[in-house]
C-alpha positions in Angstrom: 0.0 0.0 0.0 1.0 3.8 -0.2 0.0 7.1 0.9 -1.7 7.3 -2.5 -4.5 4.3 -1.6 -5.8 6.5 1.2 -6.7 9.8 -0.6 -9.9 8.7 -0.5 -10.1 6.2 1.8 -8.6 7.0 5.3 -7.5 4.1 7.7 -9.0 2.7 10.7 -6.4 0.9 12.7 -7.4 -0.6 16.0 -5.5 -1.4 19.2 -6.7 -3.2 22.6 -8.3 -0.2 23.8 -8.8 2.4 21.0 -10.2 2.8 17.4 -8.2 5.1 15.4 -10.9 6.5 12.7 -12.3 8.7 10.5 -14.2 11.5 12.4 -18.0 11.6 11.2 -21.4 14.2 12.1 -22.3 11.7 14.9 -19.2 12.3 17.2 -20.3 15.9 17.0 -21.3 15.9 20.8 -18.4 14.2 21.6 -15.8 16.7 20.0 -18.3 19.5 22.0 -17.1 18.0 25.2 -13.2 18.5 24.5 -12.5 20.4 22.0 -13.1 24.4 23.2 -11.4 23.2 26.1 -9.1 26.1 26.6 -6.6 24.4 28.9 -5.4 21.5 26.0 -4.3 24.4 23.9 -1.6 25.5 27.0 1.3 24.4 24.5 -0.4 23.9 20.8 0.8 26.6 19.6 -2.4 28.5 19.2 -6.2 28.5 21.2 -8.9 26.6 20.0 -9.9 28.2 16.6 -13.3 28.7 15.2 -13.5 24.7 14.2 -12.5 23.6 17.3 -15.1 25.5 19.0 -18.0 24.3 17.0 -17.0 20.9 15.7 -20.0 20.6 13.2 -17.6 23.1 10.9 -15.5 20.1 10.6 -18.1 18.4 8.5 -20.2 21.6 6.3 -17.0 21.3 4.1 -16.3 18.4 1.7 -13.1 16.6 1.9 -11.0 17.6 -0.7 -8.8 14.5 -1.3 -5.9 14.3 0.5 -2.5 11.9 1.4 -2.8 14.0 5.0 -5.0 12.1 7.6 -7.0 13.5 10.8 -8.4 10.9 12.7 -10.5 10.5 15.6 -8.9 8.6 18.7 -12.0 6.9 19.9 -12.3 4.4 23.3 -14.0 0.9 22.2 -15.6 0.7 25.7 -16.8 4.4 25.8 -17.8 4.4 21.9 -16.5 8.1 22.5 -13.9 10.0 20.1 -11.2 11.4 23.3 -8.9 13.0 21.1 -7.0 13.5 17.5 -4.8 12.5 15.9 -2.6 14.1 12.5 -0.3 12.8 9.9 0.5 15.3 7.8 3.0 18.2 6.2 4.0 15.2 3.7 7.0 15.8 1.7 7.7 13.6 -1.2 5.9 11.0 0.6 8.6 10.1 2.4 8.1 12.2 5.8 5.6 13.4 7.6 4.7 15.5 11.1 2.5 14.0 13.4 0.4 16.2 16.0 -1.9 14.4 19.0 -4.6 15.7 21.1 -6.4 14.1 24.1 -9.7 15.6 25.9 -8.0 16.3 29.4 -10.1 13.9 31.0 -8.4 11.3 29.7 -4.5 12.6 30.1 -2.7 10.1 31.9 -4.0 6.7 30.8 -1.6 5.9 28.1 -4.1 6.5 25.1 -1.8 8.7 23.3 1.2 6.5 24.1 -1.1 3.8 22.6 -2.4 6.0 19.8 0.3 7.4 18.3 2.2 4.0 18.4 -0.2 2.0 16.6 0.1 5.1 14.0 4.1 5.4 13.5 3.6 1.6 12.8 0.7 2.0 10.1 2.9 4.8 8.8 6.2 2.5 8.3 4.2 -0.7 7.5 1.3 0.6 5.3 2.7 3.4 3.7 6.3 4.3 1.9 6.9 6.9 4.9 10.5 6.6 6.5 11.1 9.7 8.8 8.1 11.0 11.0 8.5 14.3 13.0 6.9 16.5 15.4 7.6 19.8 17.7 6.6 20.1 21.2 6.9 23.2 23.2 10.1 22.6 26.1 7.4 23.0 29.3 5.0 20.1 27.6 6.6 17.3 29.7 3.5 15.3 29.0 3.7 15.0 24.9 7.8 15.1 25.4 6.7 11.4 27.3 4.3 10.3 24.3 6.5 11.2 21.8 9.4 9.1 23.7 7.6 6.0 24.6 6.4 5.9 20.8 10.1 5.7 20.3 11.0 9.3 19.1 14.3 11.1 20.0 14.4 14.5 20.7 16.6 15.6 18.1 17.5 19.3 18.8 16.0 22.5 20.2 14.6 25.6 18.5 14.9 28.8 20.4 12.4 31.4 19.9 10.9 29.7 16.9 7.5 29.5 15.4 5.6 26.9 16.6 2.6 27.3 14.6 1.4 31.1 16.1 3.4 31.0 19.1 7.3 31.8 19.5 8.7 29.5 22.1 11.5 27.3 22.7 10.6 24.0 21.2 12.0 20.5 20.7 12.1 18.8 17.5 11.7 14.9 17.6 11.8 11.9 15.2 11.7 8.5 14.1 12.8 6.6 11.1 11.1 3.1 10.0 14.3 1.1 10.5 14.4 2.8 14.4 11.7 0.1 14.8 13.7 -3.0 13.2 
């Protein structure tokens, strides 16, 4: 498979606890509960913007087709969508940032640990990817932990650099496919 089978068709990829999916219209309410939650935006880069504060926006617009992927991090027990989950910025299809976001209530139970593993390994298994990367402001301790236990290495800082609208001090981390061999 390649980047190029999922334009149209995103991925589900399930693990023992989560379902990582394509957001649809009925997990709406669910979105409501999390998503204009001021405090998950602390270290984003940027508050929650005028999607993320009515979550219906996300699904007026028609998907334009895409290689990039935003999924839904749902809980199989809970049939609820907790979080997010991004693969995109795709150059040449061979890498890729990655971005994760959990409803607060659920920080602390190893879903995005769980999430974004079962993702780097769809990424290097399913798809011609090789390098996946993301930036995580120095004072988030809590993704800096995700992004490690995925199997990520911090790769350098970025002093008073633009991390999306915000100028911080931010890490860079990554993983290459054959970091998992």
């Amino acid at each position: 498979m390649a980047l190029a089978d999922y334009i149209y068709n995103k991925p589900t990829i399930e693990t023992d606890r989560l379902v990582i999916r394509p957001m649809t219209v009925e997990d709406v309410t669910d979105l409501k509960e999390w998503m204009p939650d001021k405090s998950i935006y602390t270290y984003w880069g940027k508050g929650p913007g005028k999607t993320e504060k009515n979550p219906e926006l996300l699904f007026e617009k028609e998907n334009k087709p895409t290689k990039s992927f935003h999924l839904g991090i749902s809980v199989k027990d809970l049939y609820k969508v907790i979080g997010d989950l991004w693969i995109y910025l795709i150059e040449n299809d061979r890498m890729a940032s990655v971005a994760i976001r959990l409803s607060k209530k659920y920080h602390g139970k190893g879903y995005g640990t769980e999430a974004l593993s079962a993702m780097v390994s769809f990424c290097f298994e399913k798809t011609e990817l090789k390098r996946l990367w993301a930036e995580v402001d120095v004072r988030n301790v809590a993704s800096q932990r995700i992004l490690e236990k995925s199997g990520f290495t911090r790769e350098g800082l970025i002093r008073q650099g633009k991390m999306v609208n915000t100028w911080c001090d931010y890490y860079v981390y990554g993983i290459l496919d054959s970091d998992l061999s």
